[in-house]
C-alpha positions, 0 to 999 in steps of 0.5 A, spaced: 549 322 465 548 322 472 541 324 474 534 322 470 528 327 471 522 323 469 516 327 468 510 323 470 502 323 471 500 316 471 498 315 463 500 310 458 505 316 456 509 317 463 509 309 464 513 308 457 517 314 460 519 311 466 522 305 462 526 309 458 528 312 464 530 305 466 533 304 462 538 310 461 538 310 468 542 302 467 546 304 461 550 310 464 548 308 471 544 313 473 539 315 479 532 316 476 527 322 480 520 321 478 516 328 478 509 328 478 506 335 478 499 337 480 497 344 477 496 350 480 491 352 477 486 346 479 486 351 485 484 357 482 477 360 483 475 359 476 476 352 476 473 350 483 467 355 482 465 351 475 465 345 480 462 348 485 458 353 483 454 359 486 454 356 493 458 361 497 465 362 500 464 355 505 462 350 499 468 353 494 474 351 500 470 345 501 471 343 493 479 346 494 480 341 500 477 335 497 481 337 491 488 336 495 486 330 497 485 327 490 491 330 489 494 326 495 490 320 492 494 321 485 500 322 487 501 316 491 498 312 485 503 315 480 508 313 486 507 306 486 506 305 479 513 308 477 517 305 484 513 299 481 517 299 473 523 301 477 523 295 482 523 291 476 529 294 472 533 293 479 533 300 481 529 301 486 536 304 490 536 309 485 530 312 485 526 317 488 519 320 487 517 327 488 510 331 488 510 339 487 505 342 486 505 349 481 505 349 474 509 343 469 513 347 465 516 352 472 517 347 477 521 343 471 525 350 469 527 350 476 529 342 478 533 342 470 540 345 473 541 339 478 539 334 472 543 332 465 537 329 462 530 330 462 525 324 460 517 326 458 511 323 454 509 326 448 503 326 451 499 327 456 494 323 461 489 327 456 492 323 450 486 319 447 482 325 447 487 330 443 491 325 439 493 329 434 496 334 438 502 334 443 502 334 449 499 341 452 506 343 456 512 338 452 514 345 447 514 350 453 518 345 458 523 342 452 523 351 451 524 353 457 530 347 460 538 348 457 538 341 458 537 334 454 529 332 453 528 325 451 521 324 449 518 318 448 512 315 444 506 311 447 511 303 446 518 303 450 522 299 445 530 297 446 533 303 442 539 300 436 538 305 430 539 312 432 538 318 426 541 324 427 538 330 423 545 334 423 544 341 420 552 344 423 548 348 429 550 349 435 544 344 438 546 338 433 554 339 436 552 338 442 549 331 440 554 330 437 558 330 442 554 327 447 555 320 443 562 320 442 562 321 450 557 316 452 560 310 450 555 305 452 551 308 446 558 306 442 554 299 441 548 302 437 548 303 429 548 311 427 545 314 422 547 321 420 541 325 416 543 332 413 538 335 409 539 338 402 532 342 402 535 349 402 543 348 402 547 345 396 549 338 395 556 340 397 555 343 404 550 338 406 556 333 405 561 337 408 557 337 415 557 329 413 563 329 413 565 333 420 560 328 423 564 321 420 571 323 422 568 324 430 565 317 430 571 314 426 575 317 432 572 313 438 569 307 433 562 309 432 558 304 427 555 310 422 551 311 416 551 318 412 546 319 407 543 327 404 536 327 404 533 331 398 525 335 399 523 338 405 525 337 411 520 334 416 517 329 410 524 327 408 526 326 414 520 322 417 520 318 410 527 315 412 525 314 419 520 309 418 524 306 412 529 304 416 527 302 421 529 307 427 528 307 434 531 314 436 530 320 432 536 326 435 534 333 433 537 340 434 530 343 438 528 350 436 534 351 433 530 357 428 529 364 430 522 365 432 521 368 427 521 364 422 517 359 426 512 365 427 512 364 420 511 357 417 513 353 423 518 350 427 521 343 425 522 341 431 515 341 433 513 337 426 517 333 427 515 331 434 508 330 431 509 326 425 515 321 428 512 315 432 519 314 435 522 317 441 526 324 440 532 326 443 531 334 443 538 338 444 538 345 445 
């Protein structure tokens, strides 16, 4: 890992995001960017008309320019309050910030090529007023970028125990071998989750299996349990049992479909789980 792309809008959520990000930044000694978007559609002629009203075209532009200036106003305390976390963690050098201005989810999509690892709140600065949702862009961004999503919870808490759920995809792969590379997670205990809900007992223990004989080749301390009942309770179940402060997921790795129909894993997941998750894709 080389470069951090740490989403931040100034709430409880982009605080903790810019620790984590510190504290991978450290780990693999990457540079950090801190992105604070202000949304497009503040601007647009809906949303300053509700502010502003029926008053005509001269009132509606003065809303717009008085709107930027609380945009610029923002973004520079967003700055300071990431500069402020990354100074702390003696990465001032490191780190930089960057203000755009469109939607979250598009600038993300365009920065990502230049970026290994994107880092963002499970929710928003909106979070004490929709806590049982997730944050409005975090599914689109985590869809739309190729790259690693780190998503964090409202707490920064050192990461020892990591759960991998490995179901053999592609996305799970890659995780896999994302750890094996990085041997400054080679410290951590690992736990490898293979869920028997809809497959046998004898191909959850060969995916067992292929994951042991990686992390056995570069040392990796691990513990590797078969999980029985659905998905998403199972796995949250042994989350909170076992004390884990990171859960790794293969993201959205059904077809959409399927999700249309009952719902994608990822997302319960994210939901139910109040620990950060690493999103492969």
């Amino acid at each position: 890992m080389n470069k951090i792309l740490v989403c931040t809008d100034g709430s409880q959520y982009s605080q903790v995001a810019c620790q984590y990000a510190a504290w991978l930044a450290k780990m693999e000694n990457a540079s950090i960017t801190a992105l604070y978007v202000t949304d497009l559609r503040l601007f647009e002629v809906p949303a300053v008309a509700d502010l502003s009203g029926s008053m005509g075209i001269q009132p509606f532009e003065g809303m717009v320019a008085q709107l930027q200036e609380v945009e610029k106003v923002k973004a520079k305390f967003v700055d300071e309050q990431a500069t402020s976390i990354f100074q702390e963690e003696g990465l001032a050098d490191q780190a930089e910030f960057k203000h755009e201005t469109g939607l979250l989810v598009d600038v993300v999509k365009d920065m990502a090529d230049s970026y290994d690892l994107i880092v963002l709140g499970k929710r928003g600065e909106n979070a004490n007023f929709a806590s049982e949702h997730l944050g409005s862009m975090l599914e689109r961004v985590v869809r739309a970028v190729d790259k690693p999503c780190f998503v964090n919870n409202r707490e920064f808490s050192e990461i020892k125990q990591i759960a991998i759920a490995y179901d053999g995809s592609e996305s799970c792969q890659k995780a896999i071998e994302y750890f094996v590379a990085q041997q400054s997670f080679h410290k951590m205990h690992f736990h490898v989750l293979s869920s028997v809900e809809g497959h046998d007992e004898d191909l959850a223990s060969q995916r067992l299996t292929e994951v042991e004989s990686r992390f056995k080749a570069v040392g990796i301390d691990a513990t590797y349990q078969s999980l029985n009942g659905v998905v998403e309770a199972a796995i949250t179940e042994y989350v909170e049992d076992n004390r884990i402060d990171l859960l790794v997921l293969g993201a959205y790795g059904h077809s959409r479909i399927r999700e249309l129909l009952i719902g994608s894993t990822t997302t319960e997941l994210l939901r139910r789980c109040h620990v950060p998750v690493f999103c492969f894709r």
